[in-house]
C-alpha positions as CSV (number, residue, x, y, z in Angstrom):
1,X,120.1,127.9,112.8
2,X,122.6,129.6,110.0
3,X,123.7,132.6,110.6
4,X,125.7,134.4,107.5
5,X,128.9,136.4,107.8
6,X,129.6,138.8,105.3
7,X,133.5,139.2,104.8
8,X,134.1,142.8,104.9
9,X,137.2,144.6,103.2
10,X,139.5,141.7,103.0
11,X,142.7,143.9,103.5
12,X,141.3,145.2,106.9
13,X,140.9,143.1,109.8
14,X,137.4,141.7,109.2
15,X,138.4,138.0,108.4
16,X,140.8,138.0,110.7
17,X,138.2,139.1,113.5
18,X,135.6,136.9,112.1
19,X,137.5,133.6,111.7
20,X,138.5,134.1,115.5
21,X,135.5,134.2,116.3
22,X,134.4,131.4,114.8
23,X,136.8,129.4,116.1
24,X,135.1,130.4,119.6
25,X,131.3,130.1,118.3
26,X,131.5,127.1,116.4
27,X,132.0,125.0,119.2
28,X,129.4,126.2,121.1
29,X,125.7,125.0,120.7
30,X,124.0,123.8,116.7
31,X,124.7,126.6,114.8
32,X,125.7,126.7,111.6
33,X,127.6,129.4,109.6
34,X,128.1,130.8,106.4
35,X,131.2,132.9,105.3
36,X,130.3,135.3,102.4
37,X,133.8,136.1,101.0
38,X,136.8,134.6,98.6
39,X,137.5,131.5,99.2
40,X,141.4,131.4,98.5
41,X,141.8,134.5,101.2
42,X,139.5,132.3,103.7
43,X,141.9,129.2,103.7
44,X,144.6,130.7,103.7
45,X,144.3,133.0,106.3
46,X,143.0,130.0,108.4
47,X,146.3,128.5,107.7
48,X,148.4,131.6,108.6
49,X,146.4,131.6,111.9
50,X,146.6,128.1,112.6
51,X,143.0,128.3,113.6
52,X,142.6,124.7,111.1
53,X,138.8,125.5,111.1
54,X,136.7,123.0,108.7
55,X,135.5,124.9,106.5
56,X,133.2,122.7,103.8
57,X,133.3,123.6,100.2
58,X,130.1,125.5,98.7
59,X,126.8,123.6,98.7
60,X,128.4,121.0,100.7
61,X,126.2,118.2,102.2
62,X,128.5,117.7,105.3
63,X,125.8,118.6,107.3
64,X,127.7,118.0,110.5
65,X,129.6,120.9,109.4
66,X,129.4,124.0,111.5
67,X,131.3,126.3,108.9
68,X,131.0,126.7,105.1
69,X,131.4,129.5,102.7
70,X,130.4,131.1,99.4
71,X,131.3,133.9,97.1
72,X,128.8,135.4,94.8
73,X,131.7,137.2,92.8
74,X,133.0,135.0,89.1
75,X,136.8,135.2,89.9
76,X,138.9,134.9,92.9
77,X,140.4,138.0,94.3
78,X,144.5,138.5,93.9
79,X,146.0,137.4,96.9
80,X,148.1,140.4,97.8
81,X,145.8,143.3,97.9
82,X,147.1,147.0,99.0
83,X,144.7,148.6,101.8
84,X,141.6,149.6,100.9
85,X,141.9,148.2,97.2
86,X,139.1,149.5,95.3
87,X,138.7,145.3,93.7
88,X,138.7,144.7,97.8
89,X,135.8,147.9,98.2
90,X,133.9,146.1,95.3
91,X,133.8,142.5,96.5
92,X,132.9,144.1,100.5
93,X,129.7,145.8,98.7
94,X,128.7,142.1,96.3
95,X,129.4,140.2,100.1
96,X,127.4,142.5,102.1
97,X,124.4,142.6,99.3
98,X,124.6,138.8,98.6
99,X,124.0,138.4,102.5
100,X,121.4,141.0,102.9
101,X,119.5,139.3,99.6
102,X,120.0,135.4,101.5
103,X,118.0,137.4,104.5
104,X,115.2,138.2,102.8
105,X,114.5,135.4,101.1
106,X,114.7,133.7,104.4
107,X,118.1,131.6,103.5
108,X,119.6,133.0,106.9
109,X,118.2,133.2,110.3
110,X,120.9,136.3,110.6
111,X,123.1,138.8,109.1
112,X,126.3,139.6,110.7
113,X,128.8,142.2,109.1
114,X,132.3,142.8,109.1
115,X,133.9,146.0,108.4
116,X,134.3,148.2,105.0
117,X,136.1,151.1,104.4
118,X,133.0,153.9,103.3
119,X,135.9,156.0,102.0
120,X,137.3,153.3,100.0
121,X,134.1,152.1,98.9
122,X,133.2,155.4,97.3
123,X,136.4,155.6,96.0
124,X,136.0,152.4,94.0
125,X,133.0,154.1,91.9
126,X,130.0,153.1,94.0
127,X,128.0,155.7,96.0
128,X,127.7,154.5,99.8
129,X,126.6,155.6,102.9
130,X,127.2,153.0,105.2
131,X,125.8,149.7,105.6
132,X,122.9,150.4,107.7
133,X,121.8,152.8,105.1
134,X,122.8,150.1,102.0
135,X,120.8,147.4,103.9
136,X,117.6,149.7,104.5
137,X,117.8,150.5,100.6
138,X,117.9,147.1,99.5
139,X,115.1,146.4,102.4
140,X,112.6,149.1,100.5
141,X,112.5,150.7,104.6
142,X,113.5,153.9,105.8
143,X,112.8,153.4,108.7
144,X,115.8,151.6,110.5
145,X,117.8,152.6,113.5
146,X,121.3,152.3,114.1
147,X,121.6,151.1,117.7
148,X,124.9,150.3,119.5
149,X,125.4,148.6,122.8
150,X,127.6,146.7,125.2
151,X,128.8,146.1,128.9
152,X,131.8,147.1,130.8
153,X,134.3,144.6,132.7
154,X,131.6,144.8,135.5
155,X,128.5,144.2,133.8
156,X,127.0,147.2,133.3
157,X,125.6,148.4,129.9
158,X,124.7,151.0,127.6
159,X,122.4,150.4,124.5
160,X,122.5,153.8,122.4
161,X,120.2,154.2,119.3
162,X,120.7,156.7,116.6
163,X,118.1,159.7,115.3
164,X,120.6,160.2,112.6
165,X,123.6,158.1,111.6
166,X,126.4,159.3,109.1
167,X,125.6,163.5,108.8
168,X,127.8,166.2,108.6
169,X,127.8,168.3,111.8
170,X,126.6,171.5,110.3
171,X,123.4,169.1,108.6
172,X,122.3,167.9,111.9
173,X,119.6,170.5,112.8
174,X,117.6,169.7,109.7
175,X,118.1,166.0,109.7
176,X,117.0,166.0,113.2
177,X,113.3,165.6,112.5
178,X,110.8,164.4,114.9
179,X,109.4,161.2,112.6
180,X,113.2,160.1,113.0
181,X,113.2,160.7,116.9
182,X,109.9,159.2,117.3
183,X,111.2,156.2,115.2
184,X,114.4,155.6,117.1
185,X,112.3,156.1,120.7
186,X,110.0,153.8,119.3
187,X,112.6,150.9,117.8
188,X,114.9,151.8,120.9
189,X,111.7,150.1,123.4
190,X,111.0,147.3,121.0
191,X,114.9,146.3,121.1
192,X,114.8,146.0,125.1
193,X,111.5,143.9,125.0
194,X,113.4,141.9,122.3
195,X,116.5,141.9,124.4
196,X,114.1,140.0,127.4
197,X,114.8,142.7,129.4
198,X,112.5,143.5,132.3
199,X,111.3,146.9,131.5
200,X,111.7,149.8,128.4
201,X,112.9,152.6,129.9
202,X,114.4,155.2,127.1
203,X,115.5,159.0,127.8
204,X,116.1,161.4,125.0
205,X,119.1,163.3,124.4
206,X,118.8,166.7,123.2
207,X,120.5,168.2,120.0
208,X,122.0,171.0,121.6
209,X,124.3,171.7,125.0
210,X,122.1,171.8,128.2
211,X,119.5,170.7,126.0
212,X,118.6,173.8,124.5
213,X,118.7,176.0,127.9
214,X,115.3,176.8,127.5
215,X,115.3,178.0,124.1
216,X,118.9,180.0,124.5
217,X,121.0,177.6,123.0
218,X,118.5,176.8,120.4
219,X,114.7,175.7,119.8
220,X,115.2,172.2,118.5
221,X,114.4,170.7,122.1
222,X,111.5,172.7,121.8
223,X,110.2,172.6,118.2
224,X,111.0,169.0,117.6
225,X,112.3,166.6,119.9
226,X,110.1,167.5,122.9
227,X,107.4,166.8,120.9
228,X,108.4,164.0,119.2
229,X,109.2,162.5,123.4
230,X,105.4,163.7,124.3
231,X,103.8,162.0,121.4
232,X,105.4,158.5,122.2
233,X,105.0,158.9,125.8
234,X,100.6,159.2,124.5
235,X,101.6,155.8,122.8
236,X,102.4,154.6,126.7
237,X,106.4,154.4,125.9
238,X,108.2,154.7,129.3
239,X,110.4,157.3,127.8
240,X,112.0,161.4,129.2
241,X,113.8,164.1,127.6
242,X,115.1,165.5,126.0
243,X,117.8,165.6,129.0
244,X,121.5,167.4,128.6
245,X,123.3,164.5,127.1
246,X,126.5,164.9,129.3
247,X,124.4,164.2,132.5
248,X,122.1,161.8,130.6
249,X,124.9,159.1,130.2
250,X,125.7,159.1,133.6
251,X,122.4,158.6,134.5
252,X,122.5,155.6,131.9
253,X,125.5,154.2,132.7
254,X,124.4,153.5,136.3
255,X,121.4,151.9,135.5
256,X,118.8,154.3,135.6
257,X,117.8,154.1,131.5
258,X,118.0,150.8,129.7
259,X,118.7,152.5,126.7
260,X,119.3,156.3,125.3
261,X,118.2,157.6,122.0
262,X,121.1,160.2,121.1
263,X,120.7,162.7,118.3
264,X,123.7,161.9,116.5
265,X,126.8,159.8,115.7
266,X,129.5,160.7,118.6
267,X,127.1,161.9,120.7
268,X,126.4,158.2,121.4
269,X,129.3,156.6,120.4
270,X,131.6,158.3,122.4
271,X,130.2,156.9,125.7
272,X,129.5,153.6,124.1
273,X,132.9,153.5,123.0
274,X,134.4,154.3,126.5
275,X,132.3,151.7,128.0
276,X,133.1,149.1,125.5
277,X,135.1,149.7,122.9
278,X,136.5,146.1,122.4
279,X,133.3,144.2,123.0
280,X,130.4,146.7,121.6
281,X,128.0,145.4,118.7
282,X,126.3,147.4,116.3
283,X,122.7,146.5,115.3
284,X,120.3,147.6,112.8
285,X,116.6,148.2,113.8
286,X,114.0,148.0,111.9
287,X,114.5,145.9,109.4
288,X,112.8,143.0,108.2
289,X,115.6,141.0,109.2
290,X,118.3,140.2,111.7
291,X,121.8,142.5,111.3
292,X,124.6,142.7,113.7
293,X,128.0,144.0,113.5
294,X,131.2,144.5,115.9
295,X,131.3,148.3,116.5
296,X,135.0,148.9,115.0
297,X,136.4,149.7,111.7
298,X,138.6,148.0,109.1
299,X,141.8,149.0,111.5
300,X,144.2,149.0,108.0
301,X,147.6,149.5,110.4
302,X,147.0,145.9,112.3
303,X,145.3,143.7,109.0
304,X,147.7,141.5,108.3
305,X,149.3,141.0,111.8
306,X,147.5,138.6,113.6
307,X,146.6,140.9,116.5
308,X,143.9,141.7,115.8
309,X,141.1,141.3,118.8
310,X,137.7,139.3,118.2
311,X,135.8,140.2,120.8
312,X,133.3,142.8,119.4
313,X,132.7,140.3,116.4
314,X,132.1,137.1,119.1
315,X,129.6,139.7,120.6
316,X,127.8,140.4,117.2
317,X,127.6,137.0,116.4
318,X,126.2,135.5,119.8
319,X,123.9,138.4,119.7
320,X,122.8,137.7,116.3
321,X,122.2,134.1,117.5
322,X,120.2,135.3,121.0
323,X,118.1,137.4,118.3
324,X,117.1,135.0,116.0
325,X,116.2,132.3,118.3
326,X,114.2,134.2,120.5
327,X,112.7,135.4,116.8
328,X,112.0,131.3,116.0
């Protein structure tokens, strides 16, 4: 199995988190991994670490070699970068699509991410969304999910998928259709079967508080994601809602859902967040490959320090892996 690891910005804490976590993963089981990044930043930072990870040079034939690397970029990036460097924006966007490219021609068994900086990315010149919406592009889908889940200290989980991602608040009500509801109800069941889990159970939050009230807090409950509930439970989806969001969660949380479709960003990541912000994983539905991602940001006032916490990346990775073998 090889799983690839795109880089991230190198002047947040993505390598950082990454080569941690390799130092964790590669010991464990016959996988193999591939770092998309600059080499010079990736050996030396393995130094600074102490971490003394193998890592093989490009195209090496070492083939007991769980680690090796490669950088799709001509020249090496300057070694002292300020945050969010518009060369380090650049070189996070030619990682990310040199992984996403490997995927689809069926190089990697497995796409995990590390973090970029959107506002630094669009600062450098490129237009970007985020890189669920840069991955479903360069897939030719639209129809991708962002879904984000982990466990508490006691075991107890929430998996939270997206009807929209990255929207302004005062967008939501129009982006809020019901082909995207009925898309992330119906991605949200396939990711517990793919998860093994015993049953599909989804509810539906609603857009608005107390889900509408009945139509006096607004119709959208009503109009659109009612129906949008109705026409996958016809498909035989174990799925209800739209329920009040602040009571839904709950409800979640102690076990009663195995996953919740929210209707947008921090309506869902707020609770995931609570739950788990050091170990949650962020993956993309829905596309014609495997992506995973640890559910934090660049975190530009610890890079550099050595502090900063792998978990949530060990968590995307060993969920990539679950993913892609039970995939083979």
């Amino acid at each position: 199995m090889l799983i690839g690891i795109s880089l991230g910005d190198i002047t947040g804490i993505g390598p950082e988190v990454t080569l941690k976590a390799l130092a964790v993963e590669a010991q464990a089981g016959d996988t193999h991994y591939l770092v998309i990044g600059d080499e010079g930043h990736l050996r030396r930072l393995n130094q600074q670490l102490g971490l003394n990870l193998p890592l093989l040079n490009p195209g090496g034939s070492d083939r007991d070699g769980r680690i090796s690397f490669c950088d799709p970029l001509p020249e090496s990036l300057p070694p002292e970068l300020l945050e969010g460097s518009p060369a380090a924006a650049r070189a996070a966007v030619a990682w990310l699509k040199e992984g996403a490219e490997r995927c689809l021609r069926q190089e990697l068994d497995a796409l995990v991410t590390a973090p970029v900086s959107k506002q630094s990315i669009i600062q450098s010149g490129q237009p970007f969304i985020g890189q669920t919406e840069f991955l479903s592009q360069l897939a030719r889908t639209e129809r991708t999910t962002m879904m984000l889940l982990g466990q508490d200290d006691r075991g107890r989980w929430l998996r939270v998928a997206l009807a929209t991602t990255h929207v302004p608040i005062k967008q939501l009500a129009e982006q809020v259709t019901r082909a995207r509801v009925e898309t992330a109800i119906e991605q949200a069941a396939q990711a517990c079967r793919d998860l093994g889990l015993p049953r599909a159970r989804v509810a539906v939050c609603g857009l608005n508080p107390h889900a509408g009230e009945g139509g006096e807090l607004g119709d959208e409950e009503k109009l659109t994601i009612g129906p949008a509930v109705l026409a996958m439970q016809r498909q035989q989806l174990d799925v209800v809602g739209p329920m009040s969001a602040d009571t839904l969660f709950y409800l979640a949380y102690k076990g009663d859902f195995d996953a919740v479709v929210a209707m947008y960003h921090d309506q869902g990541l707020a609770p995931l967040k609570m739950v788990a912000f050091e170990s949650g994983v962020n993956w993309t539905l829905g596309l014609p490959f495997i992506r995973t991602s640890p559910d934090h940001g660049t975190a530009y006032d610890i890079a550099g320090r050595g502090v900063a916490d792998p978990s949530s990346m060990i968590a995307a990775i060993r969920l990539a892996k679950q993913l892609a073998a039970t995939r083979r």
